[in-house]
N, C-alpha and C positions, 0 to 999 in steps of 0.2 A: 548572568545572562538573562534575556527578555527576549521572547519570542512572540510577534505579533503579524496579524494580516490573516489569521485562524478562523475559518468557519465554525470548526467543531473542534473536536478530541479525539483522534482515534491514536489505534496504534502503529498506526508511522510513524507519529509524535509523539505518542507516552511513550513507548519501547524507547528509543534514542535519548529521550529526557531522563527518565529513568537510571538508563549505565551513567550517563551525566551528573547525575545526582548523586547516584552512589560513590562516583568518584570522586567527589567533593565541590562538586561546582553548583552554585545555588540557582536554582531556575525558575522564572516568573513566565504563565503562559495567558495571553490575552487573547480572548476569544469570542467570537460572535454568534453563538448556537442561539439560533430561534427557536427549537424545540423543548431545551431541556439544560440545566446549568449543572455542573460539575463545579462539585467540591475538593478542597486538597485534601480528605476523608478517601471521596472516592476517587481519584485520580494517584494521590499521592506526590502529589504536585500542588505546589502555590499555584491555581488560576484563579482569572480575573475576567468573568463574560462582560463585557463594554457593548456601548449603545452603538447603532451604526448612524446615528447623529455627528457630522463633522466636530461641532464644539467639543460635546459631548466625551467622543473617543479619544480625539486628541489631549484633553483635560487628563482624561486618567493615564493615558501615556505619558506625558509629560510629568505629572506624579510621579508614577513609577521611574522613568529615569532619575530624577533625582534624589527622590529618597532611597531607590535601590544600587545607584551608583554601577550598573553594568558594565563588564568590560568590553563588551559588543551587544548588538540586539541583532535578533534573526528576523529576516523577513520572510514570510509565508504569502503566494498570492492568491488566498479562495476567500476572500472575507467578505468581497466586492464591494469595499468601500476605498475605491480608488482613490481618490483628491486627499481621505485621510492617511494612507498609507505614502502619499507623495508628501503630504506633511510632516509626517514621523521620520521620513527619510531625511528633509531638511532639518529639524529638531535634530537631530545625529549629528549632523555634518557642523550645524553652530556652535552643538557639544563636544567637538570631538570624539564622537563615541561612534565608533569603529561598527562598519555594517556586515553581515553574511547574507545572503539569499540563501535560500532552501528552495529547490523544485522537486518537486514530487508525480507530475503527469501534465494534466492540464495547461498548465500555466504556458507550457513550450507544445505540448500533442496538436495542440488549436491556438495555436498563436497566430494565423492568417486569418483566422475568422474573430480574434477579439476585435470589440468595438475600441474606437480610437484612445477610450480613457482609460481602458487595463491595456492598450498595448504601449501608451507612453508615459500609464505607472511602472512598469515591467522596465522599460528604458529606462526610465529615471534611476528607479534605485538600485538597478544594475551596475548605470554608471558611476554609482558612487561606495560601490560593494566592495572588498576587499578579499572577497573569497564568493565565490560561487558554487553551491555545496547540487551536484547531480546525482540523484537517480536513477534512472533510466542511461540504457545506452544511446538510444535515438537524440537525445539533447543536446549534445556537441551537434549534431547534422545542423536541426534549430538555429542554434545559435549562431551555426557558421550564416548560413543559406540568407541570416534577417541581419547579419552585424551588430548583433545586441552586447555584447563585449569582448576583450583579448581572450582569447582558449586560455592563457596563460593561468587566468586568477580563476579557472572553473576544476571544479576535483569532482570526480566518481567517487562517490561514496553511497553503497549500495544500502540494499535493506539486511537486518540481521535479527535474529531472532534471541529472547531468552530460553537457554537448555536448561530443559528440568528433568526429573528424573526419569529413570527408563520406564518407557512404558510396556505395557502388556497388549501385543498386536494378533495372537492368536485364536482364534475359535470366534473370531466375528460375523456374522452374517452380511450378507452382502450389498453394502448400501456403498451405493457411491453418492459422494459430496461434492458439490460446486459452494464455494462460499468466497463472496465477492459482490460485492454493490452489480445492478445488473448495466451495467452499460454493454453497449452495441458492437464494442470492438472485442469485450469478452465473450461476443461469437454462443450465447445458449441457446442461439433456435437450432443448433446443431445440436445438442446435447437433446432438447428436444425430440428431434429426428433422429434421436439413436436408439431413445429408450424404446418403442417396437420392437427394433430388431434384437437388442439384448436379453427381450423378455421372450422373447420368440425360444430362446435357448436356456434362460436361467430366470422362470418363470416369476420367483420371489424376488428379485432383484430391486430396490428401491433407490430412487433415485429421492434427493435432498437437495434445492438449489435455495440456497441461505443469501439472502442480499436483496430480496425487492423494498422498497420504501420510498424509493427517490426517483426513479424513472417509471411513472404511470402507464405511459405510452406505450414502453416499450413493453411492460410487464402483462400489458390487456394483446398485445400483440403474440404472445411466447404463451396465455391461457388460452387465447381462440385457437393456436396451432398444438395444443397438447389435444384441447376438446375435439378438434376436428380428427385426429389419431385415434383418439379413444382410450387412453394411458391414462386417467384421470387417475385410478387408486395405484397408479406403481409412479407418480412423481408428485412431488411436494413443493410448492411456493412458498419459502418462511423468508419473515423479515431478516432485514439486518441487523446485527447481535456484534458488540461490544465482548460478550462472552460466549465462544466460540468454543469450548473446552469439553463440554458433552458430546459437541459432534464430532470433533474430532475421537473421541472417546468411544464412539461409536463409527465411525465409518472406516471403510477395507479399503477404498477405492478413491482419492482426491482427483477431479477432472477438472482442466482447465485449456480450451480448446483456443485461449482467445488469440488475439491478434500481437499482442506484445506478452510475454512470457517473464522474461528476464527477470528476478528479485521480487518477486510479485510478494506482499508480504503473507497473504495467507498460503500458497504455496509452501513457502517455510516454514510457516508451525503445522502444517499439515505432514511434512517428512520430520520436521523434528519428533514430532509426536508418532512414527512409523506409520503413516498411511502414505502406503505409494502412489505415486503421481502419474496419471497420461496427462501429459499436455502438448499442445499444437509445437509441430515441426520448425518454428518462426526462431529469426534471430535470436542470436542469444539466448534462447532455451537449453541450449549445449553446454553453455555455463553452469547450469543447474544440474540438468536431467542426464545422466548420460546412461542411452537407450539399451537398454535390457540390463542393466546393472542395479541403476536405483530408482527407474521408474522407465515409464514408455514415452517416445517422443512419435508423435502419429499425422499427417497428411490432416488440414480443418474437410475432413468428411465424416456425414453420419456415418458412413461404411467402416471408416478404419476406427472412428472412435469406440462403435459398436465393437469392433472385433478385439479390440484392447481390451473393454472392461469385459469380457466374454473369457477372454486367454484368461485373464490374473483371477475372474469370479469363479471360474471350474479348474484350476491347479494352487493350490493353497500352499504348497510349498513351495512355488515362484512366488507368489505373492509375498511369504512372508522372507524369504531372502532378497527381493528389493525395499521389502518393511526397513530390515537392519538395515542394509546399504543407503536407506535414502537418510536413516536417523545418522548415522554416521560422518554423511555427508553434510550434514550441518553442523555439525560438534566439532569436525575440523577447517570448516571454511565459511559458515555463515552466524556463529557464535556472537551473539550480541558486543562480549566484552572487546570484541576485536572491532567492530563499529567504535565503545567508546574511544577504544587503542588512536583510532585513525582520527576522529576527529579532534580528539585534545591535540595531537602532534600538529594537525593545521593549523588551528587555533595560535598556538606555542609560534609558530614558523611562519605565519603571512598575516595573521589577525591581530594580537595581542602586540607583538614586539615593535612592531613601528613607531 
């Protein structure tokens, strides 16, 4: 397999590659990071960072399909080298090599507002897709609402996590974590506006929001509203982190207030790792979180978020009976190998066998 149309690397893409690989299927990932190139050392994956030059990228695509002989290539659309991703889509179709889409947020979240050459890249290689692998639940709506293709050839296939071993969730001090790139719909100026009142009653309490690097705006916007509260030493703006594994390691408390909830994937290694979750009352959260078992589902106000991490920061033995229940919850329904499970059987059943 070949998957291209990549920005970056993270882990929605190496998690899913990874059970793939272990499963025996050999993966090529091509990629367009302006900041920083990933090795198959550090990935543990064959990538390939490509120029976003048309010749240029199409050249080593074209390479790789025919010396790597894939049995499908994955399409990815954040690369935003549209005209070359409508290429590779052709290249496929002349080879006979069999296409999947991959969406992940964007590509369908703001689909009325792409400009005309990612919305009839997005068309194109839709039409000529053989499986359309979703994400999110909001994407079927998408899809129906713009006519981008038959519901028929689109599958749910959600995000899933690697379980490692039990962790140890007791005797942690009180820090809750937001970790998550900051975009607007994951709702931090509310999280913002809690920390006051949290501290008002559990004085030590720290707050951790892991993710700025990529939205400036939004980041100078959520430092003027901490400064103007006066919370400067009880909250923390850390970049975004690839290795996510200390904080989890240290935090009691995972917050995530945003606007779409569903499979979020740092949500899951935050309960696989037993740090219980509040997160927003919003679709599909119910799926995950179910309220006062393995974490709190809470109203997007400072009010009730505040009074959430308040409840779970002063009772330490609620906190640590929805700790288990939330790691639990993953180990029987969010388990990575059950991602690989789902996708090889599509594969096997609408992709490959044609």
């Amino acid at each position: 397999m070949i998957a291209t149309g990549l920005s970056r690397l993270w882990a929605g893409v190496l998690t899913p590659v990874k059970g793939l690989q272990a499963a025996g299927l050999d993966v090529t990932l091509l990629y367009r990071e302006q900041v920083k190139a990933f090795t198959p050392q550090q990935t543990g994956i064959r990538s390939i960072r490509v120029s976003s030059a048309l010749l240029l990228q199409t050249w080593v695509f074209l390479r790789e399909v025919l010396v790597r002989k894939p049995r499908h290539v994955e399409f990815y659309f954040h690369s935003g080298c549209w005209r070359a991703l409508r290429l590779q889509a052709q290249i496929c179709n002349w080879l006979k090599i069999p296409i999947v889409c991959v969406c992940t947020g964007s590509e369908l979240l703001d689909f009325e507002t792409h400009g005309k050459a990612k919305a009839d890249c997005i068309r194109a290689v839709f039409a000529s897709a053989r499986a359309v692998i979703l994400k999110e639940l909001y994407m079927r709506d998408v899809i129906r609402r713009f006519g981008l293709i038959d519901e028929k050839r689109t599958h749910l296939i959600s995000n899933r996590v690697h379980v490692g071993a039990e962790p140890e969730s007791a005797g942690r001090a009180p820090v809750v974590l937001f970790l998550n790139l900051y975009k607007r719909f994951r709702r931090l100026d509310l999280i913002v506006a809690a920390v006051p009142l949290v501290r008002a009653v559990v004085p030590n309490v720290r707050f951790l929001l892991v993710g700025s690097g990529r939205y400036p705006e939004y980041e100078v916007e959520l430092a003027e509203q901490a400064a103007s509260l006066g919370i400067g030493d009880g909250i923390e703006f850390l970049p975004f982190t690839q290795q996510a594994g200390s904080y989890f390691a240290e935090a009691s408390i995972f917050l995530l207030p945003a606007d779409i909830v569903f499979c979020n994937n740092a949500l899951l290694e935050a309960m696989e790792r037993a740090v219980p979750p509040i997160v927003a009352d919003v679709d599909g959260a119910e799926r995950i979180v179910e309220d006062g078992v393995n974490g709190l589902r809470v109203p997007q106000t400072a009010e009730a978020i505040a009074e959430a991490v308040i409840r779970l920061s002063t009772d330490e033995a609620l906190r640590l009976q929805m700790a288990h229940a939330a790691r639990r919850t993953i180990v029987e329904k969010f388990d990575e190998r059950q991602r690989t499970a789902e996708l090889l059987g599509l594969y096997e059943a609408e992709v490959w066998s044609r």
